[in-house]
C-alpha positions in Angstrom: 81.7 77.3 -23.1 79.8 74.1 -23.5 82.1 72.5 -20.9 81.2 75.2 -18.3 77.6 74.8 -19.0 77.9 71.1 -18.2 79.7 71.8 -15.2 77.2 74.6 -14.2 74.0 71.6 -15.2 75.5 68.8 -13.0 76.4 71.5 -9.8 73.1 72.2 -9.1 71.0 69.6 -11.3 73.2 66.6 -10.9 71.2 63.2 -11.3 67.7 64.8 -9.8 65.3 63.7 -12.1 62.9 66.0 -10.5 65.1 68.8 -10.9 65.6 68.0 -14.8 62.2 67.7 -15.3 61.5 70.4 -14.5 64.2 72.8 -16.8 62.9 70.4 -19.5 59.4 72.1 -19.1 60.6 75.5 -18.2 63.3 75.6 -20.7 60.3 74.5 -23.6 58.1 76.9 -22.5 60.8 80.0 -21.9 61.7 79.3 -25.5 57.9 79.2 -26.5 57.7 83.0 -24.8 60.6 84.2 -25.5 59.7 84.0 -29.5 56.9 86.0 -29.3 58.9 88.5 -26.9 61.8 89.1 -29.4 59.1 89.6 -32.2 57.1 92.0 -30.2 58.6 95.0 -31.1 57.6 94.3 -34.6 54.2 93.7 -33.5 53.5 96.5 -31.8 54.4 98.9 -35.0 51.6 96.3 -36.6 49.0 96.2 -34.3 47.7 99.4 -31.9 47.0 99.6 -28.3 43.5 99.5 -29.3 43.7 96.2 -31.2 45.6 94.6 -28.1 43.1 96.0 -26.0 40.1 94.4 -28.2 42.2 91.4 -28.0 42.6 90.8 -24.4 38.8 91.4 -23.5 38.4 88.9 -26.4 40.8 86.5 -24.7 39.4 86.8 -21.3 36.3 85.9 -21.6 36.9 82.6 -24.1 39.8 81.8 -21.4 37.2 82.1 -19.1 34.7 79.9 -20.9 37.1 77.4 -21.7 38.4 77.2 -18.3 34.1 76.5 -17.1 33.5 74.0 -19.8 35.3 70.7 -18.7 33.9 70.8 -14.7 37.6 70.6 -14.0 37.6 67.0 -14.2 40.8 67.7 -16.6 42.8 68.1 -12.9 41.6 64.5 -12.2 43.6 62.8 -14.9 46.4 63.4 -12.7 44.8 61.3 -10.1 43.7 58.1 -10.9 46.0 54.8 -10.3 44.2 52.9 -13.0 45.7 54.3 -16.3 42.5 53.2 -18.3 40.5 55.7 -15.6 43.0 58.8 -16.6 41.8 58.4 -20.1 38.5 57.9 -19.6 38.7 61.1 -17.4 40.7 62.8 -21.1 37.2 61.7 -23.1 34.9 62.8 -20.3 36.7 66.5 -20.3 36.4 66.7 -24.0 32.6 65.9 -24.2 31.6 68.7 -21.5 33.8 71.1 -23.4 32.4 70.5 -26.8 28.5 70.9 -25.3 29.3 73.9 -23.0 31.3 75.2 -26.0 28.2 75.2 -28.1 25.9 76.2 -25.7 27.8 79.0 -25.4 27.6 80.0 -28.5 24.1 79.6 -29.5 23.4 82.0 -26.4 25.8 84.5 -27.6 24.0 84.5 -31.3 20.7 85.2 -29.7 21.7 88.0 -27.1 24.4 89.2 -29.5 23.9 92.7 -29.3 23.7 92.9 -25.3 26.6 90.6 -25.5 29.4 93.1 -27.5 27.8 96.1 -25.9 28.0 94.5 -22.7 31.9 94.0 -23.3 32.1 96.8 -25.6 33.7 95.0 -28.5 31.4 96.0 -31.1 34.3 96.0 -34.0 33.6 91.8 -33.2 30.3 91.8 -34.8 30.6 88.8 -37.6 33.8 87.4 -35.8 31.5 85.1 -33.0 32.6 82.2 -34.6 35.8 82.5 -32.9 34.8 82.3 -29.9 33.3 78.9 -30.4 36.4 77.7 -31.9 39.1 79.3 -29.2 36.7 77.8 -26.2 36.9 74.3 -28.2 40.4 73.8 -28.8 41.6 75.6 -25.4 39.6 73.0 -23.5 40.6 70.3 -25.8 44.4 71.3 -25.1 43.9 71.4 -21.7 43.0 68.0 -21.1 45.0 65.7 -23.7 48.0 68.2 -21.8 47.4 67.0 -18.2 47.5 63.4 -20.1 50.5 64.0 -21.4 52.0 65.5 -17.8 50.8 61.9 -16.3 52.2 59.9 -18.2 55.5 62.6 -17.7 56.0 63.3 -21.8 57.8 66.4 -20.8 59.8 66.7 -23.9 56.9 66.4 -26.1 55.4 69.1 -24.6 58.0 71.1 -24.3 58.5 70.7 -28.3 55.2 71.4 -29.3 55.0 74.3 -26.6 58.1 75.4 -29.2 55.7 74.8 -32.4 52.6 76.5 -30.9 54.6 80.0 -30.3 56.2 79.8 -33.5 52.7 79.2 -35.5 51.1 82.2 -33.5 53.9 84.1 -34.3 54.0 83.2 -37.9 50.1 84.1 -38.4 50.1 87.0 -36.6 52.6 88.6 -38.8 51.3 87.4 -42.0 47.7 88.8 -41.1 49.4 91.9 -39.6 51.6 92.8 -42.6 48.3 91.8 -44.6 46.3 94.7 -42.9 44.1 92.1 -41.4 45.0 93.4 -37.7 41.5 93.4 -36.2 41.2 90.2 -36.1 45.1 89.2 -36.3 46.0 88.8 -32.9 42.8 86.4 -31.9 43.4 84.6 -35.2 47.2 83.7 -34.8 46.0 83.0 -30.9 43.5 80.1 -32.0 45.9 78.8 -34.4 48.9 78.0 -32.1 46.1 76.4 -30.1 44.2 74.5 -33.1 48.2 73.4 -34.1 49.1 72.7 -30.9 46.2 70.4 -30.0 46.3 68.3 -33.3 50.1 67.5 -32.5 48.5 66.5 -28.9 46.2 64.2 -30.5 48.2 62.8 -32.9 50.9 61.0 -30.6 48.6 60.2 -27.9 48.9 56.4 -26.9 45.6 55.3 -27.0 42.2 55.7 -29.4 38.9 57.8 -28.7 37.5 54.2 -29.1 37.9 53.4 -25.0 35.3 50.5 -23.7 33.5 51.9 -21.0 29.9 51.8 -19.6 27.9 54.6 -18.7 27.8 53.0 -14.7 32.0 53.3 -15.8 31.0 57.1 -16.8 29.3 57.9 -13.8 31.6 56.4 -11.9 34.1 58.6 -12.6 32.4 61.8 -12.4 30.8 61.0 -9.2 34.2 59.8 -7.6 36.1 63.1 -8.7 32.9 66.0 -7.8 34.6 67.6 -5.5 36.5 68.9 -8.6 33.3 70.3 -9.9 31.8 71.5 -6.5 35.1 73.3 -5.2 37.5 73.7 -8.0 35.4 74.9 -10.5 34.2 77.7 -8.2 37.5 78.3 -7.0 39.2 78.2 -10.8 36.6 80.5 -11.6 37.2 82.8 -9.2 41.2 82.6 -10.2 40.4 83.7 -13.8 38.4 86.2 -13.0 41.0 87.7 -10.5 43.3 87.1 -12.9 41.5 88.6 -15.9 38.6 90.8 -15.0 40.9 93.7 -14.7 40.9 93.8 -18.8 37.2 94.0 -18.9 37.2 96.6 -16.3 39.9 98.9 -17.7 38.0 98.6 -21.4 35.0 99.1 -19.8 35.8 102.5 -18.0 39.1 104.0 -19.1 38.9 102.8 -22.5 40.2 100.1 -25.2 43.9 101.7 -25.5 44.2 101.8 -21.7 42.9 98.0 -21.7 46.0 97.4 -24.8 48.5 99.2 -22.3 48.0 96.7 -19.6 47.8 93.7 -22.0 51.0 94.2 -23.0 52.6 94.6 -20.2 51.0 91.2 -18.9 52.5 89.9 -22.4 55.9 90.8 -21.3 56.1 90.8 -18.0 53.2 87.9 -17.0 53.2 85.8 -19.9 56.8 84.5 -19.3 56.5 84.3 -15.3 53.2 82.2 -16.1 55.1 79.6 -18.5 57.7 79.4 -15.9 55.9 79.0 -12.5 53.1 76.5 -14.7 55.9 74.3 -15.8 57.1 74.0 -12.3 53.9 73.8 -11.1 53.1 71.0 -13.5 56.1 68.9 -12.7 55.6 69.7 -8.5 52.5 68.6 -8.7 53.3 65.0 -10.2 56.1 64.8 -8.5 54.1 65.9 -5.5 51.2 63.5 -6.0 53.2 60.7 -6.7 54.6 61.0 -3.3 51.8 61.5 -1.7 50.1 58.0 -3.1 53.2 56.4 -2.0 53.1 57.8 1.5 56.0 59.8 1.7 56.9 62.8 3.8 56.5 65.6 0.9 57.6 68.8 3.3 60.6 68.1 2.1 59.5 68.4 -1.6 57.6 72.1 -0.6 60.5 73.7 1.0 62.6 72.7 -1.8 60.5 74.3 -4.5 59.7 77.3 -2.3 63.4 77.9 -1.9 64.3 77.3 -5.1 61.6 79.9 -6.6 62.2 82.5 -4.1 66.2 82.8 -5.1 65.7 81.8 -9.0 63.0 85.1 -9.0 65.2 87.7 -6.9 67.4 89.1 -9.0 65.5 89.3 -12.5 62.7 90.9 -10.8 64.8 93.3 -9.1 66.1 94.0 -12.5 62.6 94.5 -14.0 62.1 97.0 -11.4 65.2 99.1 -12.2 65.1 99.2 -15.7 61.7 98.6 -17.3 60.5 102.3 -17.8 64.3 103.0 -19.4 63.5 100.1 -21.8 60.0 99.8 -23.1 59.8 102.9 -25.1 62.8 102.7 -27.1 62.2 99.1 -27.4 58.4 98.7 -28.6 57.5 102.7 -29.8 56.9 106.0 -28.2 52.9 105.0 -27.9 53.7 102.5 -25.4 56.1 104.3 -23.2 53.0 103.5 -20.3 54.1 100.2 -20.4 57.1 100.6 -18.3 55.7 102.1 -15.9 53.3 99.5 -15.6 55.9 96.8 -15.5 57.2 98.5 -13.0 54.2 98.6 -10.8 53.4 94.7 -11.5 57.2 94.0 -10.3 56.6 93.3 -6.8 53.3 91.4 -7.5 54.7 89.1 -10.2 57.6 88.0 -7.7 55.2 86.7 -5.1 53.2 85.0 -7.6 55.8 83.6 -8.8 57.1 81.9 -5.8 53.2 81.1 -4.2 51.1 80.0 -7.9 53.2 76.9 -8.1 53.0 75.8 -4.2 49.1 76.4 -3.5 48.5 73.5 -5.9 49.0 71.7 -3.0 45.6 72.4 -1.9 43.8 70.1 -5.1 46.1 67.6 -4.3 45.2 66.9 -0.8 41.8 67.3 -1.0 41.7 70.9 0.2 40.2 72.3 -2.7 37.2 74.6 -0.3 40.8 76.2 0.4 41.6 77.4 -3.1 37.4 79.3 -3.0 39.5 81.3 0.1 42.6 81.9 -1.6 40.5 83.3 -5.4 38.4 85.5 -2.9 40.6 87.2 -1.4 42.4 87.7 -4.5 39.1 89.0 -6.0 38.8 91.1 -3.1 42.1 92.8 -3.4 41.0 93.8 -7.0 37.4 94.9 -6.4 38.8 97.0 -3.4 42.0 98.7 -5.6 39.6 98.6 -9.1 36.6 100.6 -6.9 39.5 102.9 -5.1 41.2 103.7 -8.6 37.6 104.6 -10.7 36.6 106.5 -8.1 39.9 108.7 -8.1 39.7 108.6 -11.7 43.3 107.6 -11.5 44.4 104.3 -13.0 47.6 104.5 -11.6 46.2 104.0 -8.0 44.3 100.9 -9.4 47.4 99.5 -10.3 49.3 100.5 -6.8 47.0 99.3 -5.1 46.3 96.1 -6.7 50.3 94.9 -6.6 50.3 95.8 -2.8 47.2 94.4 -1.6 47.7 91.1 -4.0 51.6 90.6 -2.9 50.1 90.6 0.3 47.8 87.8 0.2 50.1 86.0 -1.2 52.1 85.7 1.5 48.7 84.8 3.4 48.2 82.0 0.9 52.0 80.4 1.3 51.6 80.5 5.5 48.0 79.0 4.9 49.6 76.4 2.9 52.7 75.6 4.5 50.9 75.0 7.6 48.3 72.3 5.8 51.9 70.3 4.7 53.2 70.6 8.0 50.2 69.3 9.4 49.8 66.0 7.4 53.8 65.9 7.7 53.3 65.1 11.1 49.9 63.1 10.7 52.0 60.2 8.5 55.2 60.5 11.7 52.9 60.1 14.3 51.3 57.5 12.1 54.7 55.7 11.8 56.0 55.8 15.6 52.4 53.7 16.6 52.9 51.2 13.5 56.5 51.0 15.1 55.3 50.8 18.7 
């Protein structure tokens, strides 16, 4: 058996280092999900659709926060030839998390009535200080990660990827079997995070101690703006595509509702996520690095794109099958909506899985006013199937509709981008031939 494996490994990975790198981070990170999968239907004879529901609002909008706080200037580490710059860039990320974080906050403790009314998660009254603390070490994460991706640590972040699921996993249960399941499922959340970051921290390869001047400072931030001016908008506009609909299905068909489609992100998304980020991560290096050195990275693209859109084909066409055969028998008769929703999210899932990795391209070569296109129609897609859907009453529509209309701008998205790598493809030949000539 191990023999075969081997043979299977060097077939179709052979001595491609790209190619290793990147089952290195998709093989950390499927492990990381798949814990929390096999342990989920224990979890959901713990927690209720209610509680998951509570839990993804509470998610979305810390996500959301987080995501805000660093300007995006955590995508620049990636960027800079000067290594000393990069961590520079890691500081500079960390300080305008921890003051947007605590702005934050401070406005939510004043207007903290409008706020869980607004959001209606009223059963978080005396829990704010979670939010503080989720926003903080998400944004922390984020940064000291995109250090560790340039400097290509992939097996360190593959293991801690490992040690993060296992310590939500472990919390979760303990609170959950403790009765403590309003809060559980945030709790164990912040903790794989708080665990995750520390481990981060610990083995990174310089001090917080960096020598720079505030000319050094400003430097930096004024050189990488376009991060702040295009991808933050666009980033935004990504999350709240991406997460809006569990504010909007709490908001008007209800908490349990909002807990049905949760899950079925957990299942279904979550994993797709780890998979197409870990490829994404180690494209965009790889991507990067041959764009600094002047290479023709088309090449690179179609090879990714290719290898996504078979690797995806069959699992997903399995998911479509089987998952309302499989859900209730496997997580409890009160979730038997889940499969169905699975289902639904099928077709969608598959394009993003084979697009989300590619239209990185776009930060990468300086495209970034491309992305604010690609989140708005996106946002579009939902507004138009979420206004459809409430208006019918019928969250089944909203769901239709929002697989159909977002599968097809993602196929919008790939042409868009496919034809910007084409372009500067033929930019650096033309180059060439009048260097040669």
């Amino acid at each position: 058996m191990i023999d075969f494996v081997k043979k299977i490994i060097n077939k179709y990975i052979g001595d491609s280092a790209y190619k290793k790198n990147i089952l290195l981070m998709s093989g950390g990170r499927v492990v990381a999900q798949l814990i929390p999968i096999l342990i989920t239907p224990i979890i959901t004879r713990i927690y209720s659709p209610e509680e998951f529901g509570l839990f993804a609002v509470f998610l979305t909008i810390a996500s959301f926060i987080a995501m805000i706080s660093n300007g995006r200037y955590c995508l620049a580490i990636l960027l800079p030839k000067k290594k000393i710059n990069a961590q520079r860039l890691v500081l500079i990320s960390i300080i305008f998390t921890s003051i947007v974080s605590l702005l934050f906050v401070v406005l939510v403790w004043i207007f903290k009535n409008q706020f869980l009314s607004l959001f209606n998660i009223q059963k978080l009254d005396g829990h704010l200080s979670l939010f503080f603390l989720t926003i903080l070490f998400i944004g922390f994460h984020e940064a000291l990660y995109y250090y560790f991706l340039r400097e290509k640590r992939y097996k360190k972040l593959a293991i801690f990827a490992i040690i993060q699921a296992i310590t939500m996993i472990s919390v979760r249960l303990i609170l959950g079997l403790m009765g403590n399941t309003n809060t559980g499922l945030i709790v164990s959340y912040l903790s794989g995070y708080s665990i995750s970051t520390v481990l981060l921290l610990s083995n990174l390869d310089f001090k917080f101690n960096i020598k720079f001047t505030s000319g050094n400072f400003k430097k930096l931030i004024i050189r990488y703006i376009s991060l702040l001016k295009y991808s933050l908008f666009s980033d935004s506009l990504s999350v709240l595509a991406s997460t809006s609909p569990n504010v909007l299905i709490n908001k008007v068909f209800g908490s349990t509702s909002a807990g049905y489609f949760s899950l079925s992100e957990k299942v279904l998304g979550s994993p797709i996520w780890f998979v197409t980020s870990s490829v994404s991560d180690v494209f965009k290096q790889e991507f990067s690095e041959q764009n600094r050195r002047g290479k023709d990275c088309k090449i690179l693209f179609l090879k990714t794109f290719k290898t996504l859109l078979f690797i995806g084909l069959i699992p997903f066409t399995f998911i479509f099958i089987l998952s309302p055969y499989v859900i209730t028998p496997l997580l409890g008769e009160v979730w038997s909506p889940v499969g169905e929703y699975i289902r639904i999210f099928s077709i969608m899932y598959y394009s993003s899985f084979v697009v989300n990795p590619l239209k990185s391209v776009a930060y990468l070569i300086k495209k970034q006013q491309y992305m604010i296109v690609f989140e708005l129609l996106k946002l579009i897609s939902i507004i138009s199937a979420f206004s459809m859907g409430f208006y019918l009453k019928d969250i089944k529509i909203v769901l239709i509709l929002w697989s159909l209309l977002v599968t097809f701008v993602n196929i919008i998205i790939f042409l868009i981008i496919y034809r910007l790598v084409k372009e500067m493809s033929n930019e650096r030949k033309n180059q060439k031939n009048t260097t040669i000539n």
